[in-house]
N, CA, C and O atoms as a GROMACS GRO file, in nm:
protein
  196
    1UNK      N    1   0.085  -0.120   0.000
    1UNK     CA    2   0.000   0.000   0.000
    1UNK      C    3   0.088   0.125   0.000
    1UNK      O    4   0.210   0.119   0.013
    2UNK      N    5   0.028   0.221  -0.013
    2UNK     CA    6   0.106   0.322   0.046
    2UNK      C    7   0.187   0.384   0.127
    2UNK      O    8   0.141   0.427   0.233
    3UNK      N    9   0.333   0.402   0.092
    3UNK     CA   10   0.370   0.452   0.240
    3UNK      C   11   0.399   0.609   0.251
    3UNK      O   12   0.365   0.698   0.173
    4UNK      N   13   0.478   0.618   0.378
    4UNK     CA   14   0.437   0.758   0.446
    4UNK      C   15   0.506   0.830   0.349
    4UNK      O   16   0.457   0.941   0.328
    5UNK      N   17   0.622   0.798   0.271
    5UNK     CA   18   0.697   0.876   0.159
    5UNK      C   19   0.604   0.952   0.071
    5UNK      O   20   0.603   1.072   0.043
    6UNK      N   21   0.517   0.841   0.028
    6UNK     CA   22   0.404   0.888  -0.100
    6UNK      C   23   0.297   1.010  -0.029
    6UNK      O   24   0.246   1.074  -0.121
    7UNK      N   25   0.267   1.040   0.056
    7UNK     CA   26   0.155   1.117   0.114
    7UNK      C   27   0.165   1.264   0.009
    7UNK      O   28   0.079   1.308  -0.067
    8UNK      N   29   0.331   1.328   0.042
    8UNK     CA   30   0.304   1.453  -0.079
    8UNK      C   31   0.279   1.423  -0.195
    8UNK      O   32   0.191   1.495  -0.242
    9UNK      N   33   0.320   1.345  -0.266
    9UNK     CA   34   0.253   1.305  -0.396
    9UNK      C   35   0.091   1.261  -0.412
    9UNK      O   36   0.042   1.276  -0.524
   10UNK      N   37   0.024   1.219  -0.327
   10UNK     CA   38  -0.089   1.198  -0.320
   10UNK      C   39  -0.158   1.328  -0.309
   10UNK      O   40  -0.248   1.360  -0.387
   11UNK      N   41  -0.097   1.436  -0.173
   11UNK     CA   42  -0.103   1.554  -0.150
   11UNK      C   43  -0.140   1.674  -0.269
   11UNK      O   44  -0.234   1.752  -0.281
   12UNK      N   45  -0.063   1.660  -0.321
   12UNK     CA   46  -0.028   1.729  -0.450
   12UNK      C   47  -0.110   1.652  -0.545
   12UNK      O   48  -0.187   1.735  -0.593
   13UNK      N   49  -0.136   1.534  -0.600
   13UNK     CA   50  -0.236   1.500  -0.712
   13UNK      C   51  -0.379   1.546  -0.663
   13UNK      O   52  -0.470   1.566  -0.744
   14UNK      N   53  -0.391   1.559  -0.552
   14UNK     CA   54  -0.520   1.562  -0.484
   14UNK      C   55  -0.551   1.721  -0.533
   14UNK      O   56  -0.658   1.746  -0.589
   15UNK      N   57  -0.434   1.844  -0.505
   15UNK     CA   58  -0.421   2.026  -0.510
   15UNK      C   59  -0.482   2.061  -0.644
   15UNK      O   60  -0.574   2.135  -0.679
   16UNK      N   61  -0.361   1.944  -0.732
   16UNK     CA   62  -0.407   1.953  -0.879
   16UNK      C   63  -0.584   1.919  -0.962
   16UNK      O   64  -0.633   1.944  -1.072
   17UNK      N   65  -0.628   1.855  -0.845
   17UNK     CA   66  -0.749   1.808  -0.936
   17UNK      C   67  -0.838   1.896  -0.856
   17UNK      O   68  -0.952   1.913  -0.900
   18UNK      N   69  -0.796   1.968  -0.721
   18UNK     CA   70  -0.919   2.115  -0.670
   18UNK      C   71  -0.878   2.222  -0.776
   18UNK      O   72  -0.978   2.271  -0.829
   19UNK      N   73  -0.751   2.275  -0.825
   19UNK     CA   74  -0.747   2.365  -0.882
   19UNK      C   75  -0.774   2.334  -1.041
   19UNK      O   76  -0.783   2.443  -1.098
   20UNK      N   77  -0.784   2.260  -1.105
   20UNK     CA   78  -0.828   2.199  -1.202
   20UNK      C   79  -0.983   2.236  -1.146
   20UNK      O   80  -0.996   2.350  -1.190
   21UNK      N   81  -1.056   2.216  -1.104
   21UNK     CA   82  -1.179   2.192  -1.069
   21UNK      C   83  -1.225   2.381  -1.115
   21UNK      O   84  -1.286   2.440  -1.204
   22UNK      N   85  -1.152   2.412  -0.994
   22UNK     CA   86  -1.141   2.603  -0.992
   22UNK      C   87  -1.136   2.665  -1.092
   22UNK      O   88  -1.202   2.768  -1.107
   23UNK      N   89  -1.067   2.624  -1.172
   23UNK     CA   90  -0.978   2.674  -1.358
   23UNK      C   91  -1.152   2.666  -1.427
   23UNK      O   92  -1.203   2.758  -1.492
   24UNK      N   93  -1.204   2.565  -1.400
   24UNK     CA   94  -1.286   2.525  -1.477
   24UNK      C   95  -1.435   2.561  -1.449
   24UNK      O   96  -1.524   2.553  -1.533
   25UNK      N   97  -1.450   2.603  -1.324
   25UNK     CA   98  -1.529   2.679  -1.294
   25UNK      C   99  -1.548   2.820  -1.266
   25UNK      O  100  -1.657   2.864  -1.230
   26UNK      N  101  -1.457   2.882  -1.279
   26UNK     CA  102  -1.429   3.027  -1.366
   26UNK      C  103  -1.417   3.059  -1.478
   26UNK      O  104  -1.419   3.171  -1.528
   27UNK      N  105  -1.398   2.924  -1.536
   27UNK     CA  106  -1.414   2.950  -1.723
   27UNK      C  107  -1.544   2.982  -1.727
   27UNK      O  108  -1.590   3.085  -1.777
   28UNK      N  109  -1.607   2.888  -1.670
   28UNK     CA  110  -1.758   2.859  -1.708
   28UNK      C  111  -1.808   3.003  -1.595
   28UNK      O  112  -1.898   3.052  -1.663
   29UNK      N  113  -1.804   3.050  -1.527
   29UNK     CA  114  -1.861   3.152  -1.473
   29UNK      C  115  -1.826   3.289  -1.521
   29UNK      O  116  -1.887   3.384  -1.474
   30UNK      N  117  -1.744   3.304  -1.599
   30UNK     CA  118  -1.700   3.391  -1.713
   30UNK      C  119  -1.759   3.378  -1.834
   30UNK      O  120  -1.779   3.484  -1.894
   31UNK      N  121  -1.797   3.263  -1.894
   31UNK     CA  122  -1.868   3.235  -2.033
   31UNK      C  123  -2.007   3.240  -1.987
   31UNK      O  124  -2.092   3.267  -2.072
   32UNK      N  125  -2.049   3.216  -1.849
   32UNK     CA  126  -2.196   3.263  -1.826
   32UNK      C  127  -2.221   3.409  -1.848
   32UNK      O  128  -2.284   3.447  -1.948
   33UNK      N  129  -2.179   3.484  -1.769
   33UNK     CA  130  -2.157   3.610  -1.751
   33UNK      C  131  -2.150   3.688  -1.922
   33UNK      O  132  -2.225   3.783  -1.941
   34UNK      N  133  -2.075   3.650  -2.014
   34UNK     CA  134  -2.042   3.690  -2.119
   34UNK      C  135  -2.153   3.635  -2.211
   34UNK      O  136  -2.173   3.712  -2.304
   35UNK      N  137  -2.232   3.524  -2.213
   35UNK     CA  138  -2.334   3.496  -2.285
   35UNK      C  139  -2.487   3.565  -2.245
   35UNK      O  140  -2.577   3.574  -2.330
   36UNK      N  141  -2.502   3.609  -2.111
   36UNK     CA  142  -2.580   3.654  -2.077
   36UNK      C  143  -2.633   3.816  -2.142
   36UNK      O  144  -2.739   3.868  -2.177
   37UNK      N  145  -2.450   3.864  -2.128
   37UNK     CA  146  -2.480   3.985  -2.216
   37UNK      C  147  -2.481   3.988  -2.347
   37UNK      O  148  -2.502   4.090  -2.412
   38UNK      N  149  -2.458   3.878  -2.394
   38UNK     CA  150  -2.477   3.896  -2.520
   38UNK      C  151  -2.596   3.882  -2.577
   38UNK      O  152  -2.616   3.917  -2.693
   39UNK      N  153  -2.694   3.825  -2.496
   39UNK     CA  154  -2.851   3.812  -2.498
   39UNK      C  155  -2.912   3.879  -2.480
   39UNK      O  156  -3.023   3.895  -2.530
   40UNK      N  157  -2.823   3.979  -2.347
   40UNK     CA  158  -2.948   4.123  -2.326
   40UNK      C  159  -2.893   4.199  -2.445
   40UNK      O  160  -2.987   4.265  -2.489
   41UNK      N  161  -2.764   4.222  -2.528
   41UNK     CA  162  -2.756   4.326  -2.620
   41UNK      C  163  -2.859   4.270  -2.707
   41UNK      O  164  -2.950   4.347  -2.741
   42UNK      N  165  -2.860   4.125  -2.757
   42UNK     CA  166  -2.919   4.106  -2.896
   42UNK      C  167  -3.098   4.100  -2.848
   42UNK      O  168  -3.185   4.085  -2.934
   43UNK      N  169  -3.121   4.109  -2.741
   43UNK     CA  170  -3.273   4.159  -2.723
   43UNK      C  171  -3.295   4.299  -2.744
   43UNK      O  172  -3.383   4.354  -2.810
   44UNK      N  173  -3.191   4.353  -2.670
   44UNK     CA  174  -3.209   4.503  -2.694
   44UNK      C  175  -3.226   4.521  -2.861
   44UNK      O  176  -3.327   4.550  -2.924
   45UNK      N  177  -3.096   4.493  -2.906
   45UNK     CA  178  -3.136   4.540  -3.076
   45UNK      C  179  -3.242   4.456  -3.143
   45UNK      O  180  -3.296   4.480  -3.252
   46UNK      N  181  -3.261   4.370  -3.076
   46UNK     CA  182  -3.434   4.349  -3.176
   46UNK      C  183  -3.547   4.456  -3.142
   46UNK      O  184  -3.639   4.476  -3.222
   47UNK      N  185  -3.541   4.503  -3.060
   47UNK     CA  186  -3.636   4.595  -2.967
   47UNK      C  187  -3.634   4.733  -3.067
   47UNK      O  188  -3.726   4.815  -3.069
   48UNK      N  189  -3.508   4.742  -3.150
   48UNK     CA  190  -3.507   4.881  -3.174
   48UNK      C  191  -3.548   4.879  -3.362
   48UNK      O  192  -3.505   4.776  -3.413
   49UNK      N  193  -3.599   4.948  -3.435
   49UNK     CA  194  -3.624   4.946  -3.528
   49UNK      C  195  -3.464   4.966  -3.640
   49UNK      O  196  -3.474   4.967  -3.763
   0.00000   0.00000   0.00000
């Protein structure tokens, strides 16, 4: 099994897959944000003659 050597490496694969997680949920909370306005502009210009 594992021994006590391996713990930072486990440590660390473990950092990588929260900040992986993070990366990826600021993409996506940035591409929300940015699609949203792009819906209120393109409502707005249908609105306008």
């Amino acid at each position: 099994m594992a021994e006590v050597d391996d713990a930072p490496g486990i440590i660390l694969i473990g950092m990588v897959i929260i900040f992986g997680c993070m990366v990826v949920a600021v993409f996506a909370s940035i591409l929300q944000k940015l699609l949203k306005n792009a819906i209120d502009i393109k409502s707005e210009n249908d609105l306008t003659i």
